[in-house]
Legacy VTK file of the C-alpha trace (Angstrom):
# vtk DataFile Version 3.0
C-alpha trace
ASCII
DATASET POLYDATA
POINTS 402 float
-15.578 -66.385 -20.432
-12.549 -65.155 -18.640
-9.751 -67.412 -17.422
-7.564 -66.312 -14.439
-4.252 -68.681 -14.457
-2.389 -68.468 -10.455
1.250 -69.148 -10.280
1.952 -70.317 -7.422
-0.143 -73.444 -5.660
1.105 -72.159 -2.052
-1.150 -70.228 1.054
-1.772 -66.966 -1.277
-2.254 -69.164 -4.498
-5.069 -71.181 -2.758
-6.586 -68.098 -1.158
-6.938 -66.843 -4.392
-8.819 -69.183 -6.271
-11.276 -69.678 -3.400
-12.205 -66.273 -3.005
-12.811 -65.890 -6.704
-15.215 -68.634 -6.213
-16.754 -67.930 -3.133
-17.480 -63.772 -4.655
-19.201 -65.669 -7.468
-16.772 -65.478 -10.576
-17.892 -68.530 -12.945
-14.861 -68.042 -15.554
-12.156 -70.569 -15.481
-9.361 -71.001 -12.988
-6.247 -72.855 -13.478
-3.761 -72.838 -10.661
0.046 -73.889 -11.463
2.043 -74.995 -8.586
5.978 -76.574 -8.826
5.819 -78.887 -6.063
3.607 -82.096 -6.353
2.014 -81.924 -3.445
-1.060 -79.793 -3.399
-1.576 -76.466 -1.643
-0.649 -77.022 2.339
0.728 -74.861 5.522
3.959 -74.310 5.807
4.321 -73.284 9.627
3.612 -76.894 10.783
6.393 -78.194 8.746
9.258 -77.392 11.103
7.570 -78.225 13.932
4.480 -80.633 14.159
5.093 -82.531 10.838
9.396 -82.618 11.790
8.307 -84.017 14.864
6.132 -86.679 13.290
3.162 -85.688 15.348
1.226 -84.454 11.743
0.163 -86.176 9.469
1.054 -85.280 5.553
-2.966 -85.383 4.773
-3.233 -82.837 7.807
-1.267 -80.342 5.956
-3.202 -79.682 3.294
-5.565 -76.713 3.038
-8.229 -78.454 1.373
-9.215 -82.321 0.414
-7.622 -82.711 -2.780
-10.986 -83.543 -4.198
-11.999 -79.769 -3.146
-10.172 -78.316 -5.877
-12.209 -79.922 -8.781
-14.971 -79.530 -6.634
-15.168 -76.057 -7.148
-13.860 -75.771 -10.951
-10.688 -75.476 -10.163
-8.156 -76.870 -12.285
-5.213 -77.737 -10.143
-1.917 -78.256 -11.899
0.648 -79.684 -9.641
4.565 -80.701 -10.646
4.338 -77.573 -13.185
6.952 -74.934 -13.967
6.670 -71.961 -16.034
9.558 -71.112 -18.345
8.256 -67.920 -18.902
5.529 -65.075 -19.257
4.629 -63.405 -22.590
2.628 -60.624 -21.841
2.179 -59.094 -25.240
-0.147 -62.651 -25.846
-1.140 -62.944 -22.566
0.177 -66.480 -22.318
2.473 -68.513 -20.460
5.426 -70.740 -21.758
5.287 -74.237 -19.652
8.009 -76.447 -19.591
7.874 -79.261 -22.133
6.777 -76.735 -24.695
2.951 -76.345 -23.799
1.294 -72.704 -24.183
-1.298 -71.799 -21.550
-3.405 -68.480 -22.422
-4.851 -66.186 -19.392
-7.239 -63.455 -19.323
-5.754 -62.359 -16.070
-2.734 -63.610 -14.437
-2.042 -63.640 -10.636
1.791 -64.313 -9.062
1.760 -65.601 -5.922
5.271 -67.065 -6.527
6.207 -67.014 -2.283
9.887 -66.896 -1.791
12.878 -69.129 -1.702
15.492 -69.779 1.413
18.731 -67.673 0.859
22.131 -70.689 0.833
25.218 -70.303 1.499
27.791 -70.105 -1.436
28.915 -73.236 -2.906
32.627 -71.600 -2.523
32.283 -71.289 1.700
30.491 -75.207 1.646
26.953 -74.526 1.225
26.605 -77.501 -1.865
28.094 -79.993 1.194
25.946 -83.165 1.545
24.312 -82.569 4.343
23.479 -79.142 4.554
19.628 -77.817 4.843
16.982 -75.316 4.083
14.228 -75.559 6.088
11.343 -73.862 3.563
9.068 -76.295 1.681
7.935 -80.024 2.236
10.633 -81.608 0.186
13.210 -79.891 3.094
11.007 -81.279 5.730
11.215 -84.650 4.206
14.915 -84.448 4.124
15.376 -83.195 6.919
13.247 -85.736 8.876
15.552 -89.114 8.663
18.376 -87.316 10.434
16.922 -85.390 13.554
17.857 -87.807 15.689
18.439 -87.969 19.722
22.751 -87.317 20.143
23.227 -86.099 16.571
25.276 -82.922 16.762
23.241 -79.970 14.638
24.540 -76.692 13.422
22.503 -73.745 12.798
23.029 -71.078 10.710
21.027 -68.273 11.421
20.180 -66.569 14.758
16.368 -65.442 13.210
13.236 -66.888 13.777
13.971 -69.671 11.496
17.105 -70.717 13.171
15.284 -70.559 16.324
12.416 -72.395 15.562
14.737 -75.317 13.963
16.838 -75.071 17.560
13.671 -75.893 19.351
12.315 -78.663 17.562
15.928 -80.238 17.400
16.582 -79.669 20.924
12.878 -81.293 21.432
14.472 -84.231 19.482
17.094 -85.145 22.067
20.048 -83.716 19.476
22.788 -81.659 20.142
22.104 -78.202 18.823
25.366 -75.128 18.338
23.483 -72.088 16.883
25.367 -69.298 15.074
24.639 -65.653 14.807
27.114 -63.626 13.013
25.463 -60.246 14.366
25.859 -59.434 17.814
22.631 -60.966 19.377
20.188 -63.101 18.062
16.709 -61.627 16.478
18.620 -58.191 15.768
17.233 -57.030 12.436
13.565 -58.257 13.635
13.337 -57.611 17.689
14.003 -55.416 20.420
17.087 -57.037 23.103
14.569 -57.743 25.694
12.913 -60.170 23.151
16.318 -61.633 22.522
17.273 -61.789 25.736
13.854 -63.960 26.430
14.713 -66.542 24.036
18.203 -66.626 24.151
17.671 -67.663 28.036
14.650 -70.186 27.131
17.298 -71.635 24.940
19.762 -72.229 27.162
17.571 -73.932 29.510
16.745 -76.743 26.770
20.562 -77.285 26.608
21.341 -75.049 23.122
24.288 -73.454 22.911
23.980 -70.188 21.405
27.331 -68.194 20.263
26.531 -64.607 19.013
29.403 -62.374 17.550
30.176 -65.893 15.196
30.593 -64.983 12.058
30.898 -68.155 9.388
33.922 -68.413 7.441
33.549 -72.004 5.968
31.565 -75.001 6.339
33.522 -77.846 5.973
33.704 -81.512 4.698
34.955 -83.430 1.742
31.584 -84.436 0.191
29.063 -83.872 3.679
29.222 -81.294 5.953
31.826 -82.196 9.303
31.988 -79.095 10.984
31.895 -74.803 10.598
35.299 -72.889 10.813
34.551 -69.300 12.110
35.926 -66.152 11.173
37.555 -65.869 14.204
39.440 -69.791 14.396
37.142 -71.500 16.327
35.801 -75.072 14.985
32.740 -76.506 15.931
32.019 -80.453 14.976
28.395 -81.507 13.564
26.901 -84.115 11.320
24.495 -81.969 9.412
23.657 -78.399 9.562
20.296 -76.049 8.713
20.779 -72.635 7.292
18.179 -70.374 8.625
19.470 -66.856 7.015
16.647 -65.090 5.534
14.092 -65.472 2.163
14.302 -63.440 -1.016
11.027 -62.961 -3.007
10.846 -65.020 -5.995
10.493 -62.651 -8.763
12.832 -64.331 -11.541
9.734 -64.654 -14.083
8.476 -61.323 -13.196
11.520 -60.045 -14.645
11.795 -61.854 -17.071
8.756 -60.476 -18.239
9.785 -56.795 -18.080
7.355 -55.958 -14.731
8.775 -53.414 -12.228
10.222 -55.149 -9.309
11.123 -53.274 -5.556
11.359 -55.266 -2.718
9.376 -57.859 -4.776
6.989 -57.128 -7.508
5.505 -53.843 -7.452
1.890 -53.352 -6.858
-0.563 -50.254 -6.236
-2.960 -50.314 -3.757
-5.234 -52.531 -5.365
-2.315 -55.787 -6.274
-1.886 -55.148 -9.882
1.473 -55.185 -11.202
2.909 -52.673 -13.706
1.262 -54.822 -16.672
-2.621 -54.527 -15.869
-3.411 -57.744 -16.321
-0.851 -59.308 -14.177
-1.622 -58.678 -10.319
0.418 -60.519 -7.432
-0.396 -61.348 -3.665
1.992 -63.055 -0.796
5.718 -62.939 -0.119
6.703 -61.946 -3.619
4.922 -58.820 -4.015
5.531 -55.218 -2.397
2.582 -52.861 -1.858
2.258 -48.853 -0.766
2.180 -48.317 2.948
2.910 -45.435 4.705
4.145 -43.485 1.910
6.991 -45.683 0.902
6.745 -49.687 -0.113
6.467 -52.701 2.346
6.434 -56.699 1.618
5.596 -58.816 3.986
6.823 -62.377 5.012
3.561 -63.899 6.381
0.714 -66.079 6.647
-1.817 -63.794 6.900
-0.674 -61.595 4.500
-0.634 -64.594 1.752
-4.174 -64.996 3.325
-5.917 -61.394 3.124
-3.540 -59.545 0.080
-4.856 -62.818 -2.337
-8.607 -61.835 -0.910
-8.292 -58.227 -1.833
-6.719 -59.178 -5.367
-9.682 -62.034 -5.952
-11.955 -59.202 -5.110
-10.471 -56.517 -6.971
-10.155 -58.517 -10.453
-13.688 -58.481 -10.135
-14.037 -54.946 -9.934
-14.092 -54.250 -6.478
-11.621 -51.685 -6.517
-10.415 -52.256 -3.120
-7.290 -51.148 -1.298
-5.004 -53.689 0.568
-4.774 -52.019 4.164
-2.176 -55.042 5.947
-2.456 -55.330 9.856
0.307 -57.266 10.318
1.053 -59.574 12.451
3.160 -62.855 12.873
3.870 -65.885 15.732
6.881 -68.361 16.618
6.181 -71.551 18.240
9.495 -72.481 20.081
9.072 -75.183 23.011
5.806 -74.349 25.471
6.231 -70.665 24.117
3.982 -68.648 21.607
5.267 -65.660 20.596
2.653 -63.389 18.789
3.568 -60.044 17.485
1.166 -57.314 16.493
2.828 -54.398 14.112
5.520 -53.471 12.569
7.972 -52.532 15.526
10.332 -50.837 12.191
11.860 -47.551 13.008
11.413 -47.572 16.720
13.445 -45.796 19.675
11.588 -47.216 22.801
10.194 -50.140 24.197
8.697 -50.798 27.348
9.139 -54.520 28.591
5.814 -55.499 31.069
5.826 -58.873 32.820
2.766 -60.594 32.427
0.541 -62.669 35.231
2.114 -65.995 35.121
5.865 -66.979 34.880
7.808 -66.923 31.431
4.874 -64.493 30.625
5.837 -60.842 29.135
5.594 -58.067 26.572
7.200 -55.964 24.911
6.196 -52.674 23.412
7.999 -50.684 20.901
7.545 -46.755 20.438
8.328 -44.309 18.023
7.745 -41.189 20.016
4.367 -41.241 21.142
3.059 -43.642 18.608
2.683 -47.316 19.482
4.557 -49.272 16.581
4.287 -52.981 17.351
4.027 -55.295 20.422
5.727 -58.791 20.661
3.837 -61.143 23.167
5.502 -64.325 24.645
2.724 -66.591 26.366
0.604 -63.530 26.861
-2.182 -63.531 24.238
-4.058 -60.769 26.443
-1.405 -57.979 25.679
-1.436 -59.447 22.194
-4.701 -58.676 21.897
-4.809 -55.575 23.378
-2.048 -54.339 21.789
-3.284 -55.405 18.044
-6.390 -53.941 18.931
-4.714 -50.396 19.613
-2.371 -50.289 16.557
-5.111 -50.976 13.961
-7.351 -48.277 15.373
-4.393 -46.098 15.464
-4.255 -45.801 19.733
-1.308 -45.179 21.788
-1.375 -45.355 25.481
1.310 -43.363 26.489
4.523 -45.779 27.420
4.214 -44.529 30.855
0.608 -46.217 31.341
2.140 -49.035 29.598
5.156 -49.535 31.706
2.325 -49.179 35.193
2.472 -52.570 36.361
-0.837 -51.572 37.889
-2.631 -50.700 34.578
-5.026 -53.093 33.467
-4.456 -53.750 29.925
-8.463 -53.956 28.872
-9.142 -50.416 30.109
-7.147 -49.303 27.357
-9.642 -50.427 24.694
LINES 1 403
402 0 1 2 3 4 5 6 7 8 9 10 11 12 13 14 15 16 17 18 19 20 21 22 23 24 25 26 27 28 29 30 31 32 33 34 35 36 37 38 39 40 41 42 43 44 45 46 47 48 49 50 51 52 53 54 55 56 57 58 59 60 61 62 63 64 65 66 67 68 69 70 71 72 73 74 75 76 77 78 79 80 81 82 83 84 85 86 87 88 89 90 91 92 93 94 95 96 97 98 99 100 101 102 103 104 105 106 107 108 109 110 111 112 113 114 115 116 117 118 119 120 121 122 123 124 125 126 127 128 129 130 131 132 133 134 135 136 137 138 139 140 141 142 143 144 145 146 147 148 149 150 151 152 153 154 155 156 157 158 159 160 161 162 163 164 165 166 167 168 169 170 171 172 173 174 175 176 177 178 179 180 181 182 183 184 185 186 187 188 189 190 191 192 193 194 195 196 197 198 199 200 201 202 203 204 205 206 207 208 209 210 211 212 213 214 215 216 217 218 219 220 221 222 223 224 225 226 227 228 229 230 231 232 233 234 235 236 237 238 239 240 241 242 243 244 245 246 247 248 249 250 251 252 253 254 255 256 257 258 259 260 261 262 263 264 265 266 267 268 269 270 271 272 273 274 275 276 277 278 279 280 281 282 283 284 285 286 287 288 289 290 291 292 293 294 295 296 297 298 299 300 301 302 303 304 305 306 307 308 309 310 311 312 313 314 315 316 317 318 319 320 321 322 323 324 325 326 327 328 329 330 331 332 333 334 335 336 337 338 339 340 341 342 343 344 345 346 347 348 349 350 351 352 353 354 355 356 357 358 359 360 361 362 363 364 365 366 367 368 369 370 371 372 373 374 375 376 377 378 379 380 381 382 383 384 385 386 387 388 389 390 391 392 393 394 395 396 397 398 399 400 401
């Protein structure tokens, strides 16, 4: 009977494995997963469960009974040293050999750090990523601590909020001009930057990082351009990287991640891959995406294709921030655009933005208005575009688009 082995106990991992079982595949499953702690959201982790208003149990995806439950043999506190691919078996640390029939990667990503050489091995100085960060996190958000950010991304911005929430005193760094510039259009930016400021974070753009500094923890930042800013701990917020390390290791083709075809399977055809670490066709070139619901429905199509489905991944993608009383939900990929149309919404603090490339409706961030969200995800997955003008009609009613 066939034995599918999952790297990787995170959102995609755990995806996975259900759907094999739910489609009705009776072989074995054996998932692997680094941390101790059993599959569980990560989203909630800088915000809710930093907070203290989740619990840990509340986390999790499933009772940790469910697991076994369902014939699912959950390794936790595992690392693999390596893939062999030629024996279809894994290398565990310790020494232990694990053989697969069919191997899925859903390896996630890791939190880009700041060189050791510029302060980034300081005492004091976090990633905000997994559970373990959460927990260290936790102990020192504190009402009047002074916090340094990193990162002007969603990730700083998220960590500004809940710190800010916290009573602490919160200095935010973005070495590009303006915050959210690789991922956003300036109105977005220009939303948040102001909700920002009114919960008392300072935000200085155009400040570049020469040096954290510190004799053993983290005191302060020196910028490139002299200034010095105090702090008793800092996050770094500047991006992920796919982790691919024992992809390579194994001689599989990596761009932008692993490489997949349509379908999830990696260059070796019994390997496939699914989530943040893997790159798939789209739109004639390659795209990876950083998401929840990607780790979600990429897994499903694998689970469904290494039993024979045969299935394309198609991703509709689409993402959300939680900062303060605000939920930003973005529909698209707004990548390549040269127009956006901003539209106020009914209700103060409430707005859209819509991003063009030509005619063609690309994306559509929503901040507290879940109706243009809607709309507007509705649109780009059946391939509509209102023209901009219709759009930027305050007198258009959204629904008579559909």
């Amino acid at each position: 009977m066939s034995h599918v082995v999952i790297i990787g106990a995170g959102q995609a991992g755990a995806s996975l494995a259900m759907r094999l079982r739910t489609k009705g595949f009776e072989g074995e499953i054996t998932m692997l997963g680094a941390e101790i702690a059993p599959p569980y959201q990560r989203p909630p982790l800088s915000k809710k469960y930093l907070l203290g208003e989740m619990a840990l149990e509340r986390l999790f995806l499933r009772p940790e009974n469910f697991y076994a439950e369902q014939g699912i043999t959950m390794r936790t506190g595992v690392r693999v040293e390596a893939i062999e691919p030629a024996g279809r078996a894994l290398r565990l640390q310790g020494g232990e050999t694990l053989r697969y029939d069919m191997l899925a990667l859903t390896t996630g990503s890791t939190p880009r750090r700041l060189p050791a050489a510029i302060g980034g091995a300081l005492a004091g100085v976090h990633t905000m990523r997994d559970l373990a960060d959460a927990d260290a996190l936790a102990p020192h958000m504190v009402a009047g601590a002074r916090l340094l950010i990193v990162g002007g991304g969603y990730i700083g911005l998220e960590a500004a909020a809940v710190a800010a929430a916290r009573g602490m005193a919160v200095t935010l760094l973005e070495a590009a001009p303006r915050i959210l510039q690789r991922v956003a259009a300036p109105e977005t930016a220009d939303y948040f930057r102001a909700l920002h400021a009114r919960h008392g974070v300072t935000i200085l753009e155009n400040a570049a990082l020469e040096r954290l500094v510190g004799q053993t923890h983290v005191t302060g930042a020196k910028l490139v351009d002299g200034r010095e800013i105090a702090c008793d701990l800092a996050i770094v917020g500047i991006g992920i990287t796919p982790e691919t390390a024992l992809a390579a290791e194994a001689g599989l083709v990596l761009e932008n991640g692993i490489s997949t075809d349509e379908q999830g399977r990696s260059s070796d055809p019994a390997i496939w891959a699914a989530g943040d670490c893997a790159s798939f066709p789209w739109q004639g070139g390659r795209l990876r995406l950083e998401s929840v619901p990607n780790a979600i429905e990429m897994a499903e199509c694998v689970a469904d294709n290494m039993m024979g489905a045969a299935r394309s991944y198609v991703a509709k993608p689409w993402f959300w921030s939680d900062q303060y009383d605000v939920k930003l939900q973005i529909a698209g990929l707004n990548a390549g655009y040269d127009r956006t149309i901003l539209r106020a919404g009914d209700k103060a603090e409430t707005q859209s933005v819509w991003y063009y490339k030509g005619a063609q409706l690309l994306a559509v961030d929503a901040m507290n208005d879940a109706r243009a969200y809607m709309i507007g995800k509705r649109l780009i997955d059946a391939g509509q575009s209102p023209t901009a003008d219709v759009i930027a009609d305050p007198a258009t009613d959204l629904k008579s688009l559909l």
